[in-house]
C-alpha positions as a Markdown table, in Angstrom:
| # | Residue | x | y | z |
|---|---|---|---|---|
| 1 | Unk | -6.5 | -24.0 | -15.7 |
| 2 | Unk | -3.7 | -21.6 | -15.5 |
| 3 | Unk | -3.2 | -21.6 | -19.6 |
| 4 | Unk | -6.6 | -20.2 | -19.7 |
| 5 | Unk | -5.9 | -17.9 | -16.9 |
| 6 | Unk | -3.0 | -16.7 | -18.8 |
| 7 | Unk | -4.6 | -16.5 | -22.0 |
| 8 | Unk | -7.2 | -14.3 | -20.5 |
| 9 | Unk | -5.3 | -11.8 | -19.0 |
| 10 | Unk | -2.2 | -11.7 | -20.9 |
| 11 | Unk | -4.3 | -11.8 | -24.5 |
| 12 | Unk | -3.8 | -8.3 | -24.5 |
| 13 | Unk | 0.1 | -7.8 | -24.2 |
| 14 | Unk | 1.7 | -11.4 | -25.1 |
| 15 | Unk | 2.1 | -12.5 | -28.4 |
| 16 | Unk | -0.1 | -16.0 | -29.6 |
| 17 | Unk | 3.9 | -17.6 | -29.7 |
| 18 | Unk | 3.8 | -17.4 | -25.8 |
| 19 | Unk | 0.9 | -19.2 | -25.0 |
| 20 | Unk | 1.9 | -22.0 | -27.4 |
| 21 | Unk | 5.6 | -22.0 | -26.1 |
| 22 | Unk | 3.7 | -22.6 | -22.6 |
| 23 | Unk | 1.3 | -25.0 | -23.4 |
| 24 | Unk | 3.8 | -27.1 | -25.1 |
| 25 | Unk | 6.1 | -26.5 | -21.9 |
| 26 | Unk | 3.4 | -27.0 | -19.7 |
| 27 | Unk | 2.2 | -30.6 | -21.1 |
| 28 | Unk | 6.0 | -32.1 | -20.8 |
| 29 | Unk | 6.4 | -31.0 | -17.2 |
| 30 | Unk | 2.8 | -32.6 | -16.5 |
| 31 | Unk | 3.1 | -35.5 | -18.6 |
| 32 | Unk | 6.8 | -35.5 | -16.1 |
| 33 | Unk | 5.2 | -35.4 | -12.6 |
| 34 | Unk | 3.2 | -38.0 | -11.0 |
| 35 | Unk | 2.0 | -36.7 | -8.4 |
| 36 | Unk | 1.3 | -32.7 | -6.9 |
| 37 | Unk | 4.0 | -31.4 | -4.3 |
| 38 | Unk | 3.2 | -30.9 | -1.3 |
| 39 | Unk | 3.4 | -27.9 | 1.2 |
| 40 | Unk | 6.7 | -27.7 | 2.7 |
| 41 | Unk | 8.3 | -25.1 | 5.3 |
| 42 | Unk | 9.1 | -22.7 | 3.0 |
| 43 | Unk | 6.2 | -23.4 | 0.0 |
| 44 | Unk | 2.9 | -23.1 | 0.5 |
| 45 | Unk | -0.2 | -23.9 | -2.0 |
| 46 | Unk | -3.9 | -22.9 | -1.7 |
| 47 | Unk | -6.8 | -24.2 | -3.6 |
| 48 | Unk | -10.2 | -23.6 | -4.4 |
| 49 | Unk | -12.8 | -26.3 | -5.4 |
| 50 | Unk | -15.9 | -26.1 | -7.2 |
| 51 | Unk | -17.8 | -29.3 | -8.6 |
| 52 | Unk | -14.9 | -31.4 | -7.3 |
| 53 | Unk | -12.7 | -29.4 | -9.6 |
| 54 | Unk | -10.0 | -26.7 | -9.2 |
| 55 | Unk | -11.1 | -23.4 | -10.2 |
| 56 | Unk | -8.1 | -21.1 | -8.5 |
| 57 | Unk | -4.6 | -21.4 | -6.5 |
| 58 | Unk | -1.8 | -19.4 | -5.0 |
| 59 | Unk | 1.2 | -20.4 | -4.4 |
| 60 | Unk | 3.8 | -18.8 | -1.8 |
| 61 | Unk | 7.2 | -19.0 | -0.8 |
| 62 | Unk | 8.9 | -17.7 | 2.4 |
| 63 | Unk | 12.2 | -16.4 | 1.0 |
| 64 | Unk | 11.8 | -14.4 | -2.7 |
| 65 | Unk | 12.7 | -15.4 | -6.3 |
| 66 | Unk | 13.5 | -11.8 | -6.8 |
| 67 | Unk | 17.0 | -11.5 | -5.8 |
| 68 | Unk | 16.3 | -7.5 | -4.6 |
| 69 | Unk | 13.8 | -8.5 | -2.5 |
| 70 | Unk | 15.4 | -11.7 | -1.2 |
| 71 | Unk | 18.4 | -9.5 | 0.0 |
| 72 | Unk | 15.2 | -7.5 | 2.2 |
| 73 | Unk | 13.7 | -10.6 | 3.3 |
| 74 | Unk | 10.3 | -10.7 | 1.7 |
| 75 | Unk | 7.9 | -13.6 | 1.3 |
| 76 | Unk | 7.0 | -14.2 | -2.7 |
| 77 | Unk | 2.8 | -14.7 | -4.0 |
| 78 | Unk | 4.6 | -15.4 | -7.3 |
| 79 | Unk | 1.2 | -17.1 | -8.3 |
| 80 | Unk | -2.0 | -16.8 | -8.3 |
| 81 | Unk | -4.6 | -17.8 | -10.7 |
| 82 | Unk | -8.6 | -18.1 | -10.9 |
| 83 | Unk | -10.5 | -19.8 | -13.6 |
| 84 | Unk | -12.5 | -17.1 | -15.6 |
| 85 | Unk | -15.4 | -18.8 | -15.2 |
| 86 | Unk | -15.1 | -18.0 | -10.9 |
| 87 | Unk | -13.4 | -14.7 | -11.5 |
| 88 | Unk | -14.7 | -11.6 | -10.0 |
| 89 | Unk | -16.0 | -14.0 | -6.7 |
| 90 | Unk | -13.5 | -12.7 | -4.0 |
| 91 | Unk | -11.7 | -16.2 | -4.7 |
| 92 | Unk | -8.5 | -14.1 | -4.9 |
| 93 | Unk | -8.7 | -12.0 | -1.6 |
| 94 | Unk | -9.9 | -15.4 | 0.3 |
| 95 | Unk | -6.7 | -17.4 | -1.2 |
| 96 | Unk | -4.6 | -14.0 | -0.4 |
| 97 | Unk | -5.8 | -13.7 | 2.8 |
| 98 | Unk | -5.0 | -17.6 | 3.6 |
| 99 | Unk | -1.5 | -16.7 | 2.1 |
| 100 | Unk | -1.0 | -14.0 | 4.7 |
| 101 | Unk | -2.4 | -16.0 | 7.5 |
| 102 | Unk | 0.2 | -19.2 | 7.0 |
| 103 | Unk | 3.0 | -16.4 | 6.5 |
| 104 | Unk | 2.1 | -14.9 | 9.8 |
| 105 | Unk | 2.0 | -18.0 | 11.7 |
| 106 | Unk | 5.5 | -19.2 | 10.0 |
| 107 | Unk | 6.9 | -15.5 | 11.5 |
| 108 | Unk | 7.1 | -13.7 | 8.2 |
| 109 | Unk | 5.9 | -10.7 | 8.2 |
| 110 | Unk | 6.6 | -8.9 | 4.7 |
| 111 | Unk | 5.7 | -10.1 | 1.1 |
| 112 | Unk | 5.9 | -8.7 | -2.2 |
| 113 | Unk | 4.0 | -9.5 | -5.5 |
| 114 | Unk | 5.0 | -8.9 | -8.8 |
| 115 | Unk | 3.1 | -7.9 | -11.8 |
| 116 | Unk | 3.2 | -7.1 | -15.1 |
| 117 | Unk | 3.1 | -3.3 | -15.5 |
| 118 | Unk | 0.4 | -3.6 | -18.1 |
| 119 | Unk | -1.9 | -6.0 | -16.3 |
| 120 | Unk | -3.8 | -3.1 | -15.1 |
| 121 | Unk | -6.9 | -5.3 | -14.1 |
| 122 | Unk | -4.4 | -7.2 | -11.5 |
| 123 | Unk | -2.5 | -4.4 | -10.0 |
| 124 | Unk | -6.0 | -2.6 | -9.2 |
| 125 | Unk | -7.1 | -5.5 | -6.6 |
| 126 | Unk | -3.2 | -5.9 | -5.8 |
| 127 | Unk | -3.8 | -2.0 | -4.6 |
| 128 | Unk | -7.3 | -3.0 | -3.1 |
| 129 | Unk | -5.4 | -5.6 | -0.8 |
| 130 | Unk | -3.6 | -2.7 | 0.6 |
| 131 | Unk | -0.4 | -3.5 | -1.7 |
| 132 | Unk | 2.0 | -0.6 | -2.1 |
| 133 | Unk | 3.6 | 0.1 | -5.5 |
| 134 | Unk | 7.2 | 0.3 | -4.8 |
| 135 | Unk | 9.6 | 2.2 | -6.8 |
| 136 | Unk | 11.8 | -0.8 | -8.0 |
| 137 | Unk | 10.9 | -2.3 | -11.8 |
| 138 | Unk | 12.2 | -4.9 | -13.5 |
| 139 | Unk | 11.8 | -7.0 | -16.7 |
| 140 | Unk | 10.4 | -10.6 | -17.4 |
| 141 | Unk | 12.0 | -12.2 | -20.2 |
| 142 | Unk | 10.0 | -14.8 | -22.7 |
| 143 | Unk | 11.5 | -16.0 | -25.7 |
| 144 | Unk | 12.5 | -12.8 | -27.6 |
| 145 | Unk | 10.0 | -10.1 | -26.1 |
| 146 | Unk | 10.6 | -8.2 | -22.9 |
| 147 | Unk | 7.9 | -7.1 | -20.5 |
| 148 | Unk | 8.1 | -4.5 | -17.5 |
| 149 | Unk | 7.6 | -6.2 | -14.1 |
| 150 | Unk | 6.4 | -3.7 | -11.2 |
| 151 | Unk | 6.0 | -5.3 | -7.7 |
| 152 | Unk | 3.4 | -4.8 | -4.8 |
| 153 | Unk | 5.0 | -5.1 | -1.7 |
| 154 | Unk | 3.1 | -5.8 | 1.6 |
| 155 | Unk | 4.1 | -5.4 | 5.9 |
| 156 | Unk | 1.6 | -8.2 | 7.9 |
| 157 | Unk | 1.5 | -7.8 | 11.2 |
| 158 | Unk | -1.5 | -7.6 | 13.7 |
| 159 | Unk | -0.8 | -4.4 | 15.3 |
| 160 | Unk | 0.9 | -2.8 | 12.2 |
| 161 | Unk | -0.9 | -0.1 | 10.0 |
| 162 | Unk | -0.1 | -0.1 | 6.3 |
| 163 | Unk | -0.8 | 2.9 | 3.7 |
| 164 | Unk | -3.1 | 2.7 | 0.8 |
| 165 | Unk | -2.9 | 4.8 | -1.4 |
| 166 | Unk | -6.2 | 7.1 | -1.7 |
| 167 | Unk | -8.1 | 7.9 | -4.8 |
| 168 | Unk | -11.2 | 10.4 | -5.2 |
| 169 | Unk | -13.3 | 7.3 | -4.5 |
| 170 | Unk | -12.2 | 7.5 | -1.1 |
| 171 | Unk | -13.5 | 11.5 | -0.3 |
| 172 | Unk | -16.1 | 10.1 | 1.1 |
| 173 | Unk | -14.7 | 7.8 | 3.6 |
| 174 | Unk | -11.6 | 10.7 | 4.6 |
| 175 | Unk | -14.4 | 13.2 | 5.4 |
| 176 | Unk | -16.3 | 10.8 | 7.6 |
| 177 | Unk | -13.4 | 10.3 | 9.7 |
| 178 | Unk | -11.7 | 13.6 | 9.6 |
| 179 | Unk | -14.6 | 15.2 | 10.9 |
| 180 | Unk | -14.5 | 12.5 | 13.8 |
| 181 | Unk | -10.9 | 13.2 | 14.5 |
| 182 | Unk | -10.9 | 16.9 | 14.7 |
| 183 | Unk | -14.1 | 17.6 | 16.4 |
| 184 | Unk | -12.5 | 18.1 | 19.6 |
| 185 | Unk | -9.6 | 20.3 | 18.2 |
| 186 | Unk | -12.5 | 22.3 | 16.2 |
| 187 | Unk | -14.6 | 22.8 | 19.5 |
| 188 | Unk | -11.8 | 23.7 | 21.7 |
| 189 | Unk | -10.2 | 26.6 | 19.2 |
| 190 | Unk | -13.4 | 27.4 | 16.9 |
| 191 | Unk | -10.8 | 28.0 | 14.3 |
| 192 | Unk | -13.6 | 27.3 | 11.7 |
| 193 | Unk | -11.8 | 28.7 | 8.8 |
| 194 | Unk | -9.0 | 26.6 | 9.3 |
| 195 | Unk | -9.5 | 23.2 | 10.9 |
| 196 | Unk | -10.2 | 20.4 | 8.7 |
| 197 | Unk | -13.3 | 19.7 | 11.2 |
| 198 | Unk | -15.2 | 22.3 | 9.1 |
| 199 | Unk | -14.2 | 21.4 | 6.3 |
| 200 | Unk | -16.5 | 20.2 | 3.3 |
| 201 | Unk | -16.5 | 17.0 | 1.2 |
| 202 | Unk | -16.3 | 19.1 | -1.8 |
| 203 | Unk | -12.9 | 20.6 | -0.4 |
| 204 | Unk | -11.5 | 17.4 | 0.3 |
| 205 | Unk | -12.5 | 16.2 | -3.4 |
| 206 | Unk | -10.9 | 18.7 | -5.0 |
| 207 | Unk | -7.3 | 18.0 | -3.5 |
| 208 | Unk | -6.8 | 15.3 | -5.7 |
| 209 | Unk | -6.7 | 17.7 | -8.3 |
| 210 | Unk | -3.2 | 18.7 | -7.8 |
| 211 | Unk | -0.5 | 16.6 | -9.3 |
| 212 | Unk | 1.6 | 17.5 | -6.2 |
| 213 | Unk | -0.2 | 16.3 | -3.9 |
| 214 | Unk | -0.6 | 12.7 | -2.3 |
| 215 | Unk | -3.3 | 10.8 | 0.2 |
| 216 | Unk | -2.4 | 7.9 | 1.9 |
| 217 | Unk | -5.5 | 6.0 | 3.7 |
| 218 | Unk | -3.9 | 4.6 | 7.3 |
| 219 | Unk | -5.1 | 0.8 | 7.6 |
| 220 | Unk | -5.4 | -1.8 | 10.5 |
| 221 | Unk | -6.2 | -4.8 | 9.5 |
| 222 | Unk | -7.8 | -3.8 | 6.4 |
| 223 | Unk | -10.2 | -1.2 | 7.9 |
| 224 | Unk | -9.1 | 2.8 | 7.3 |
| 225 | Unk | -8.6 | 4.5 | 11.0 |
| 226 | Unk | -7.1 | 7.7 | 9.8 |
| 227 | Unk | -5.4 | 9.7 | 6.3 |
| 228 | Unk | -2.2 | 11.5 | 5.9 |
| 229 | Unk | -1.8 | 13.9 | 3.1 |
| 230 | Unk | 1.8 | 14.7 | 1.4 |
| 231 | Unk | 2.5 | 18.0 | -0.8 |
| 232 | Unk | 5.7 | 18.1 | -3.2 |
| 233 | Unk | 6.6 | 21.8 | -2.3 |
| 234 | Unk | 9.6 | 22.1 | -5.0 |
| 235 | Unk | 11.7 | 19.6 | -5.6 |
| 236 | Unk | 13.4 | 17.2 | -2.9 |
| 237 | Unk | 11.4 | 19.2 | -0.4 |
| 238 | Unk | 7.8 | 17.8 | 1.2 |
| 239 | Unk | 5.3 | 19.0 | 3.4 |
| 240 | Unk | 3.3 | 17.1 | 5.6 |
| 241 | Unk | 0.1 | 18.6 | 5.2 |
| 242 | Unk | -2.0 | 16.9 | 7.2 |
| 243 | Unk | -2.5 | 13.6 | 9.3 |
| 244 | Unk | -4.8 | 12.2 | 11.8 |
| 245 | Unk | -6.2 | 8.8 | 13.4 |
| 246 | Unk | -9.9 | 8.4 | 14.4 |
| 247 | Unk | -10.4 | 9.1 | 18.3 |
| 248 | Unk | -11.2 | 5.2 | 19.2 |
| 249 | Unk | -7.7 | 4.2 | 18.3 |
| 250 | Unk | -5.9 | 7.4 | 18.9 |
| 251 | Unk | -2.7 | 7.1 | 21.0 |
| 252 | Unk | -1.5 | 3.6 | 20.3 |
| 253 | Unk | 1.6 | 5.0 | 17.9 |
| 254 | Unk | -0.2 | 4.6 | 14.7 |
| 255 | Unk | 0.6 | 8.1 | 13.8 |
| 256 | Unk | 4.3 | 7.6 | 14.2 |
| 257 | Unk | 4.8 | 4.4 | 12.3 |
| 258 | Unk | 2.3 | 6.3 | 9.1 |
| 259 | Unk | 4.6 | 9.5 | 9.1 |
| 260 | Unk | 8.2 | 6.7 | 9.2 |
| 261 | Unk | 6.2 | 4.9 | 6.4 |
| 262 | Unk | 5.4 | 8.2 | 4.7 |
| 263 | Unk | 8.8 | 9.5 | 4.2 |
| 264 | Unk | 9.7 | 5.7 | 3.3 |
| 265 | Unk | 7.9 | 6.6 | -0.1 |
| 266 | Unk | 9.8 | 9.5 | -1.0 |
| 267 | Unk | 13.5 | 8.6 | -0.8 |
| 268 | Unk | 14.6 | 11.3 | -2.8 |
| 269 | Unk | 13.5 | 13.8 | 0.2 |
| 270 | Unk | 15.9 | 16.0 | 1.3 |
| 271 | Unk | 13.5 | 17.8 | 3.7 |
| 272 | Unk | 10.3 | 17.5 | 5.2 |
| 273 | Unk | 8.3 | 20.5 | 6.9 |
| 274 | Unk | 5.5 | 21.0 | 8.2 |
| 275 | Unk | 2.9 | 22.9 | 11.1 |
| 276 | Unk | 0.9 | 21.8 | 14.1 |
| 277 | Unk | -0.9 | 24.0 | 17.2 |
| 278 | Unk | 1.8 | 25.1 | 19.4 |
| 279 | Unk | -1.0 | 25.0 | 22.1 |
| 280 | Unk | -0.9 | 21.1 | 21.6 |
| 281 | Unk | 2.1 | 19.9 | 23.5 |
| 282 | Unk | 1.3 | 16.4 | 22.6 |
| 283 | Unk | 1.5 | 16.9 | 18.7 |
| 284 | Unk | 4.5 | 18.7 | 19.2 |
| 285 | Unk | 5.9 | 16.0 | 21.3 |
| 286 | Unk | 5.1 | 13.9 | 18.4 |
| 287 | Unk | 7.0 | 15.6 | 16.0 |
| 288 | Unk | 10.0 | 16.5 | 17.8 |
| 289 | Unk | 10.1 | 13.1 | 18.8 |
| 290 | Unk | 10.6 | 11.6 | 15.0 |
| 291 | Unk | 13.4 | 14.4 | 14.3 |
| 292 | Unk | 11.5 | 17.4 | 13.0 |
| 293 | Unk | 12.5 | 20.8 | 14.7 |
| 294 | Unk | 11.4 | 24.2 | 15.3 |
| 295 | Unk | 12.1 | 26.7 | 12.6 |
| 296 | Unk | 11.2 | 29.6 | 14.7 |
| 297 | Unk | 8.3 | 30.8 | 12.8 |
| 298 | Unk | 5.0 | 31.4 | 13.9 |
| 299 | Unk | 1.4 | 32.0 | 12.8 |
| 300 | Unk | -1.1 | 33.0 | 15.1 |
| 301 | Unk | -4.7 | 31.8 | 14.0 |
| 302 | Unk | -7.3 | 33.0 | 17.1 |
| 303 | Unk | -6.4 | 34.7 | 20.5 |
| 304 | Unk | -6.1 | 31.0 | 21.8 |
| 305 | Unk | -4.4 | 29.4 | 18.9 |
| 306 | Unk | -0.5 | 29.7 | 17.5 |
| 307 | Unk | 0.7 | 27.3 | 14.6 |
| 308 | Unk | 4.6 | 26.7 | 14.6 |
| 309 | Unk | 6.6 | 25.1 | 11.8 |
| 310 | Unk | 9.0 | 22.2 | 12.1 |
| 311 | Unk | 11.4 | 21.1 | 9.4 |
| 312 | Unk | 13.5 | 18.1 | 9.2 |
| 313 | Unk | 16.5 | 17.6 | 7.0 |
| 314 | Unk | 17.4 | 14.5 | 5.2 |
| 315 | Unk | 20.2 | 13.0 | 3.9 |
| 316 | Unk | 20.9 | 13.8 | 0.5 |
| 317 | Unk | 19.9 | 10.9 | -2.5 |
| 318 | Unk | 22.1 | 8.8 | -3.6 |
């Protein structure tokens, strides 16, 4: 099954000598093994059945083959493969999900997949997981061709919020909840030029225009609570233009961990700014608390309403 798994989506960027190299590879180890391994503590293997037959796998291990992310403790999905007869069925997100789940219960709590760069097909539902493309590539060598290898990595835990990366597709879904989380700011102020309570799905559409600008959905297990929006102002210097959790699980510290995730992302950040209502102590509280600090400058908006700007420095990039 996986030699026709490969052939279908590697047709496209491996040579016809690969696949035969494999096959021929393939049939000796088979022809070698008598029976299938079973799971151990640190491998695991899921199946899917149909007619009494295998029709896809994964297969997991606790501790890395990837030697930079062995050294940062991640787990390893280094396979997973569906028949292309039972593709497009969720088989993959079930087996994933089962992946996560033993990982969880064996206390690991980060895992990382890598992918071919051009396997665009995969690293879309790697992305729809909630995977985050890290900066780190590498290369997979077979026979005499080399192929770029970028990596999806992922942070499991129950009470742990991940980013996803937002697309236009997801307008929709940012409005919904944005005008949710600042309807009370909107009706205490009536700042209704500036609030992002007034503002209209067409507005938040066309921010992903702009090349320098990035939208991060916040996730809980799976499900999108709240958005946080970065700007590139120049270079080495970001803004954090906006970000907000729905009222229902406000106050539980998810804002926090998405803004130390945030500037996880941009490494090369030397400083991050950005603006909040002075009038809400709580936000500032917020802030000041992760290391950002008063410039000094201020903006007043309404008779009721000041915005003040915090900047935080960073430590230059290696």
């Amino acid at each position: 099954m996986s030699t026709r798994v490969w052939r279908s989506a590697y047709s496209h960027i491996m040579p016809q000598e690969i696949f035969t190299h494999r096959e021929e590879t393939l049939n000796d180890t088979l022809e070698k093994r008598k029976d299938i391994e079973p799971n151990t503590s640190d491998h695991f293997a899921f199946v899917a059945e149909a007619k009494n037959e295998i029709v896809a796998f994964a297969l997991v291990q606790t501790i890395s083959n990837y030697e930079h992310y062995k050294q940062l403790g991640y787990s390893d999905l280094y396979a997973i493969y569906i028949d292309p007869h039972y593709q497009h069925k969720r088989l993959g997100k079930k087996l994933f999900d089962l992946a996560v789940k033993q990982l969880l219960e064996a206390g690991f709590t980060k895992m990382v997949i890598g992918v071919l760069k051009e396997n665009l097909q995969a690293r879309v539902a790697y992305e729809k997981w909630g995977g985050m493309l890290d900066s780190y590539e590498s290369y997979y060598k077979k026979l005499d061709y080399t192929f770029a290898e970028v990596f999806y990595i992922y942070h499991f835990k129950d009470n742990e919020i991940q980013l996803k990366k937002a697309t236009v597709s997801d307008s929709k879904t940012i409005f919904e909840m944005q005008i949710k989380s600042f309807k009370p700011l909107l009706e205490k102020y009536k700042d209704y030029k500036t609030n992002p309570g007034a503002e209209t799905l067409e507005k938040i559409k066309s921010r992903f225009n702009f090349d320098n600008v990035d939208h991060f959905l916040i996730m809980l297990r799976e499900k999108a609570i709240g958005c946080i929006r970065i700007q590139n102002l120049v270079q080495n210097i970001y803004r954090l233009s906006q970000i907000f959790i729905i009222p229902s699980v406000q106050n539980k510290g998810y804002a926090q961990s998405a803004v130390a995730q945030a500037e996880l992302l941009y490494p090369n950040a030397t400083k991050w700014v950005l603006d909040t209502i002075k009038q809400e102590t709580a936000l500032c509280h917020l802030y000041e608390k992760m290391g950002f600090c008063l410039t000094g400058v201020q903006k007043n908006i309404t008779p009721n309403l000041d915005l003040v700007y915090y900047e935080k420095q960073c430590a230059k990039p290696q």
